[in-house]
N, C-alpha and C positions, 0 to 999 in steps of 0.2 A: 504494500500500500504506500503509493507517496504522501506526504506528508500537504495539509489541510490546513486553510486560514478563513478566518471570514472575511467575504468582501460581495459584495458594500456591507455594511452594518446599517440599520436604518435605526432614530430615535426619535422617538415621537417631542416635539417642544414642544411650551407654550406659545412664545415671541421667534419669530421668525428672525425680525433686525436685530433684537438684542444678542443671539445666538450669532448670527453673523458676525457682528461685531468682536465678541468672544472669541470663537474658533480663527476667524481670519489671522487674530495676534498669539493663539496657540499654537494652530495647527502650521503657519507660514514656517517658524521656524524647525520642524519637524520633517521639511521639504513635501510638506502636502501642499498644494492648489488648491482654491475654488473652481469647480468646475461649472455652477449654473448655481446661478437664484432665478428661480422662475417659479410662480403658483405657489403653493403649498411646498416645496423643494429647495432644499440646500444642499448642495453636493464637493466635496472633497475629495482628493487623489493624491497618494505618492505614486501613480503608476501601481503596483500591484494590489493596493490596499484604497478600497471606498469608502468614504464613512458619509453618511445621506442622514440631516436630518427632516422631520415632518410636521407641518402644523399639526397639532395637536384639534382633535373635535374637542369643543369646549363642553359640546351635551353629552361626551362618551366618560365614562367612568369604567373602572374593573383595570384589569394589566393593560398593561403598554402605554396609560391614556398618562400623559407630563401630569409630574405630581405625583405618581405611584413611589412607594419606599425607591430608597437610593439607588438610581442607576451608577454604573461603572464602568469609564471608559480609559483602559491605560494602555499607553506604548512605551515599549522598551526603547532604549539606546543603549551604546557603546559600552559606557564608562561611567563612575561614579562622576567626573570632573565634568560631563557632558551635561550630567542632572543638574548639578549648584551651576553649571552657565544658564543654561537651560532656564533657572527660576533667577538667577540675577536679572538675564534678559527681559523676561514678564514682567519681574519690577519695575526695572526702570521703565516697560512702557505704559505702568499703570494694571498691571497683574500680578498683584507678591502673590505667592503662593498663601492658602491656607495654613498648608502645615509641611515642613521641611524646608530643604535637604535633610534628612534625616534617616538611620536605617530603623525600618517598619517592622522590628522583629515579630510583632501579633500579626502583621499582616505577611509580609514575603521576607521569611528569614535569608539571612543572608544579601539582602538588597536594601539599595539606599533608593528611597526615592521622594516627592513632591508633590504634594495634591493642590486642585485649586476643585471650588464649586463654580459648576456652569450657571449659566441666568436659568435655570430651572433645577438647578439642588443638586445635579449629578456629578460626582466624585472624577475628575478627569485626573489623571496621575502619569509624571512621566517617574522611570524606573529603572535602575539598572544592577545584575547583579555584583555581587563582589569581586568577580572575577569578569576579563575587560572578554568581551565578543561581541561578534556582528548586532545589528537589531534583528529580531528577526519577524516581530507585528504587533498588529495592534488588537488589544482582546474585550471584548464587553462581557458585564455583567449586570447582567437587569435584576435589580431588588425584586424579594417577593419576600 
């Protein structure tokens, strides 16, 4: 079996602009693109990895609908020294981080990594572990 990533990831938001706004100054430095804001769609790319979010129905309720417990979206990099630039960079353009550089032993032992909250409460985390290698994606986890 070869080995398996997701792409696109879809996630449902509340604020389409606010979201924009956010991802544009996360995801740019991660070498993802916007690929389209059209309609209801926000779409991202590094080339092999998609991340798409969706307006959210504001009459739907139950999973998926923004505002369900914590979503989570994290991508690895290289190197611990890629994380702490990684989150100096967001600061300075008006994104500190939440919480870190830091290693998340309850969370990913072994790994230093950085969270911020999205404009809709979702845990985005860049991560890497203690030992330096390639990135190799990006992983969601939808709260339930």
């Amino acid at each position: 079996m070869t080995s398996s990533r997701p792409s696109p990831v879809a996630i449902p938001v509340a604020d389409l602009v606010r979201t924009a706004r956010f991802y544009d100054a996360f995801l740019g430095p991660l070498g993802f693109r916007r690929l389209v804001r059209a309609g209801p769609y926000l779409g991202y790319s590094n080339g092999p990895i998609s991340v798409w979010f969706v307006a959210a129905d504001p009459a739907r309720s139950g999973a998926g609908a923004a505002g369900d417990e914590r979503d989570h979206l994290a991508f690895e990099v290289g190197s611990e020294a890629e994380v702490t630039a990684f989150a100096q960079a967001l600061r300075v353009a008006g994104l500190p981080p939440d919480r870190g550089p830091d290693e998340h032993r309850d969370l990913r032992p072994a790994a230093v990594s950085s969270l911020w909250l999205d404009p809709d409460g979702a845990v985005v985390e860049v991560f890497a572990p203690r030992r330096s290698r390639a990135p190799v994606a990006a992983a969601l986890h939808r709260g339930r």
